[in-house]
Z-matrix of the N, CA and C atoms (Angstrom, degrees):
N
C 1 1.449
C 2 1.531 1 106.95
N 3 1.302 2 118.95 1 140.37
C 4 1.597 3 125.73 2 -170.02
C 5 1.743 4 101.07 3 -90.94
N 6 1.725 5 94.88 4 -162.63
C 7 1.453 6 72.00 5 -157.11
C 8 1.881 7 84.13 6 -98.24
N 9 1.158 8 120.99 7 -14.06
C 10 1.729 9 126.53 8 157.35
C 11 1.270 10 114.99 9 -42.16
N 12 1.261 11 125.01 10 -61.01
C 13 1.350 12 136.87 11 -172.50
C 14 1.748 13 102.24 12 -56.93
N 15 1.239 14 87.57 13 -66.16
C 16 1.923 15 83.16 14 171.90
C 17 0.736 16 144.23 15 -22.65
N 18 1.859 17 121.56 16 -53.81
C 19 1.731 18 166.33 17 167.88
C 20 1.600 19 83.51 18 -52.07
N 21 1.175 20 125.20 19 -62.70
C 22 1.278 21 109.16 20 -138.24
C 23 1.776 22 87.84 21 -86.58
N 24 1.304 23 138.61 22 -46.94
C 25 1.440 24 140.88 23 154.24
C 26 1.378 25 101.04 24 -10.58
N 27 0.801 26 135.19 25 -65.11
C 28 1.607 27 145.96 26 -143.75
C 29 1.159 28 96.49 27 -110.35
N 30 1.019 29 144.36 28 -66.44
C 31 1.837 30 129.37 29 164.49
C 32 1.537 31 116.43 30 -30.12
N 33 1.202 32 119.00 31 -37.15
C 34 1.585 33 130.95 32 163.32
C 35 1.477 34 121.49 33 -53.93
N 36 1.527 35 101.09 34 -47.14
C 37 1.464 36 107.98 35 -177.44
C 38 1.004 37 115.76 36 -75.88
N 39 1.878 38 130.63 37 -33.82
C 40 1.027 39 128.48 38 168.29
C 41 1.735 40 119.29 39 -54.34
N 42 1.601 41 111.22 40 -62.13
C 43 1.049 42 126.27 41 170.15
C 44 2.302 43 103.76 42 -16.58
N 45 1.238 44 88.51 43 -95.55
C 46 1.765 45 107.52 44 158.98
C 47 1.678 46 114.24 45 -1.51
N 48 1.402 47 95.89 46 -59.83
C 49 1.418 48 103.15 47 -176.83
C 50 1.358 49 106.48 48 -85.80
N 51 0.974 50 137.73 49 -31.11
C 52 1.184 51 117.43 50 178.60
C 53 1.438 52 114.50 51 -80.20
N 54 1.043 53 132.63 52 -53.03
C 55 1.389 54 146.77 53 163.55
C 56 1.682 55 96.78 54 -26.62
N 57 1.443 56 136.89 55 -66.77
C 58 0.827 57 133.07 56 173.29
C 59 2.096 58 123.75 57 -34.43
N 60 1.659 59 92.41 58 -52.84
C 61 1.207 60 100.07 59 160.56
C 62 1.406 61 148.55 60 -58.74
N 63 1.631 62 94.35 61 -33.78
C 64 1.286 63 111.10 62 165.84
C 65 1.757 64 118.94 63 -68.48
N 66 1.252 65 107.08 64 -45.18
C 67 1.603 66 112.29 65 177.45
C 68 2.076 67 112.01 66 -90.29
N 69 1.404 68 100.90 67 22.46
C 70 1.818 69 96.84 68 161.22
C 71 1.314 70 114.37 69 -71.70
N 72 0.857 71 103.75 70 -47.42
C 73 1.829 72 109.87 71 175.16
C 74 1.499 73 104.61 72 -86.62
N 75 1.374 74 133.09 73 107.85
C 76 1.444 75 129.31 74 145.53
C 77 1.677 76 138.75 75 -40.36
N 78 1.513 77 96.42 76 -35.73
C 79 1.505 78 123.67 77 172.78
C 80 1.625 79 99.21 78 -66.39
N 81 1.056 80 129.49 79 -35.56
C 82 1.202 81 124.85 80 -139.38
C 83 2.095 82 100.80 81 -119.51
N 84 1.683 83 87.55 82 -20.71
C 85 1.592 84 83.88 83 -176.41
C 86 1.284 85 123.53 84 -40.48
N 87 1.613 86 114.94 85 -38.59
C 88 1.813 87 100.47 86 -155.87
C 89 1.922 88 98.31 87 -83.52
N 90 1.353 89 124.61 88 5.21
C 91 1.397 90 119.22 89 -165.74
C 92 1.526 91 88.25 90 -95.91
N 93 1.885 92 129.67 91 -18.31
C 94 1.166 93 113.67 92 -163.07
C 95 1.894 94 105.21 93 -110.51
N 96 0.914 95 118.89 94 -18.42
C 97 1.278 96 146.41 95 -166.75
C 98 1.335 97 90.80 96 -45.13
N 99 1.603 98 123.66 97 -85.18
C 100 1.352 99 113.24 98 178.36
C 101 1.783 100 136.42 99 -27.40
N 102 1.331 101 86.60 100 -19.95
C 103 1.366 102 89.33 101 -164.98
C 104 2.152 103 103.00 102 -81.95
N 105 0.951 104 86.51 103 -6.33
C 106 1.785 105 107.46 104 -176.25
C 107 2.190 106 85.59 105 -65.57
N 108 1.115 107 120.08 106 -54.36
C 109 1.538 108 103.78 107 -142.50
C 110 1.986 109 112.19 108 -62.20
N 111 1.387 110 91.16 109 -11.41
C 112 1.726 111 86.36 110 164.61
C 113 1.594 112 128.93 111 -88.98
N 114 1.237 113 93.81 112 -34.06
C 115 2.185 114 89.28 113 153.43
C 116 1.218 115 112.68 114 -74.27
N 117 1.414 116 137.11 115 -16.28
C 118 2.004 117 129.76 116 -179.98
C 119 1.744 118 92.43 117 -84.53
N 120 1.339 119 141.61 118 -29.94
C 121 1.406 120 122.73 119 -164.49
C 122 1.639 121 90.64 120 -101.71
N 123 1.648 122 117.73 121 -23.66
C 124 1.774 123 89.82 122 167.81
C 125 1.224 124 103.76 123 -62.04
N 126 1.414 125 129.40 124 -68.50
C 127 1.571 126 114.64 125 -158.59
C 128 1.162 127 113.25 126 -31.08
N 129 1.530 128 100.94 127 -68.10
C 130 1.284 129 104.63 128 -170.20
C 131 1.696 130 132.99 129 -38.47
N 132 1.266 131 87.70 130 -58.87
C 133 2.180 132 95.69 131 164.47
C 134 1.316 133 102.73 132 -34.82
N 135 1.718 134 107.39 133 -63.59
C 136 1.885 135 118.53 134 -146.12
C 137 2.284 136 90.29 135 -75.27
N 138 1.182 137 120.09 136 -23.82
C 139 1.838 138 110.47 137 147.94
C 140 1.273 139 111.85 138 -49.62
N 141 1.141 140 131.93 139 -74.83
C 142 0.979 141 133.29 140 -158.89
C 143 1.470 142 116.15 141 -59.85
N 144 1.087 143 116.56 142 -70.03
C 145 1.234 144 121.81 143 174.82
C 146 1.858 145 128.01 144 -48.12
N 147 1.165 146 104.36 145 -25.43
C 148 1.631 147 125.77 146 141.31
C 149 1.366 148 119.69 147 -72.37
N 150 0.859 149 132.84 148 -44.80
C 151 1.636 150 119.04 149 161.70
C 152 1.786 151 95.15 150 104.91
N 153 1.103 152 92.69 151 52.01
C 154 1.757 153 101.28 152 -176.23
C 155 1.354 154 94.46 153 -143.09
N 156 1.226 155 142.78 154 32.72
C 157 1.657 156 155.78 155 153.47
C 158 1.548 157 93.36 156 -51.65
N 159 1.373 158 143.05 157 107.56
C 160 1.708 159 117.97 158 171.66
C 161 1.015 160 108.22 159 99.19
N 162 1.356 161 151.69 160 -67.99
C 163 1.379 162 159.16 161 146.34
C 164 1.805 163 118.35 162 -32.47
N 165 1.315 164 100.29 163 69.25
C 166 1.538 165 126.43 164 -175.68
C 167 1.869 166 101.52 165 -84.13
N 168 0.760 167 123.25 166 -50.45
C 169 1.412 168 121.39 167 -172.61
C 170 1.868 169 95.66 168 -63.11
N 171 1.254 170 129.92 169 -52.84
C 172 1.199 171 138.25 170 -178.38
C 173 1.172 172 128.75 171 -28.58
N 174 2.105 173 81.04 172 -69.90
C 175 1.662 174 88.29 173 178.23
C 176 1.627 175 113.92 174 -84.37
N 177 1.190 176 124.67 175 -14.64
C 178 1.542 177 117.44 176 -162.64
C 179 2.020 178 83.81 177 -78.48
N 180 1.354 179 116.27 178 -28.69
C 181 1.772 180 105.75 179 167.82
C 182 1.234 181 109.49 180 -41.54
N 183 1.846 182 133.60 181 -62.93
C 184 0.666 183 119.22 182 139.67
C 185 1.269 184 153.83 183 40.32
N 186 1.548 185 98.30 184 -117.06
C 187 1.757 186 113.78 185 175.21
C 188 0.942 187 82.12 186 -65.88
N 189 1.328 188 172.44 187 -120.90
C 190 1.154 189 150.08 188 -88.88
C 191 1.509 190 127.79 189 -67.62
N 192 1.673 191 103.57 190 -20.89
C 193 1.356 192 94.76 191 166.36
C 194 1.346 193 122.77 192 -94.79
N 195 1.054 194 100.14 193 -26.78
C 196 1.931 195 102.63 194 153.69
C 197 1.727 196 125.67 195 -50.32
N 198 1.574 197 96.40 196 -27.21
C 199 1.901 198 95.67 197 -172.26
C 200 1.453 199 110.78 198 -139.99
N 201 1.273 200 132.19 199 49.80
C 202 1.289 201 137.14 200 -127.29
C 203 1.367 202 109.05 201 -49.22
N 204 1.762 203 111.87 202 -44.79
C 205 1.429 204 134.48 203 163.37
C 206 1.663 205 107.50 204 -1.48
N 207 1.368 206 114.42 205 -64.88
C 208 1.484 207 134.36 206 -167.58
C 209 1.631 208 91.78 207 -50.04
N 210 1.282 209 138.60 208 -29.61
C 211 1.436 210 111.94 209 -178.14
C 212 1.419 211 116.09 210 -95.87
N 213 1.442 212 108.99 211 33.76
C 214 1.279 213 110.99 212 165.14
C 215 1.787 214 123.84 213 65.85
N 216 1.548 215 93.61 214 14.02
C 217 1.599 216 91.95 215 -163.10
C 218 1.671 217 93.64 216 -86.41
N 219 1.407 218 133.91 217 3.46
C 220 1.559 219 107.87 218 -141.23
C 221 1.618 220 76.12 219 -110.91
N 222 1.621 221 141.67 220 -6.60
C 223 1.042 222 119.90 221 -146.40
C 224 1.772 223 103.26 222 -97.00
């Protein structure tokens, strides 16, 4: 994994987590929601700039070795 590919792994995971955080509370989602659009334009850049724009099978290889969870094995 390069050091692009990485950025964009981990820009994902953050994204994830926060999003997660933001939607724990239902009551509370639409006050946190905004706060999502600066982890959606990192990913997005740190895709692009990795060259994983489109290349979904790739990078979710990827996140997965960063978060192993994501392949669904733990459930």
């Amino acid at each position: 994994m390069h050091h692009e590919e990485l950025a964009a792994a981990r820009a994902y995971v953050r994204l994830l987590e926060a999003t997660r955080a933001a939607l724990a509370e239902p009551d509370e989602a639409p006050l946190y929601l905004s706060l999502l659009a600066s982890p959606m334009a990192e990913a997005d850049g740190a895709l692009r700039r990795a060259g994983l724009f489109g290349n979904e099978a790739r990078f979710f290889d990827l996140v997965r070795s960063l978060q192993p969870s994501m392949s669904g094995s733990d459930r």
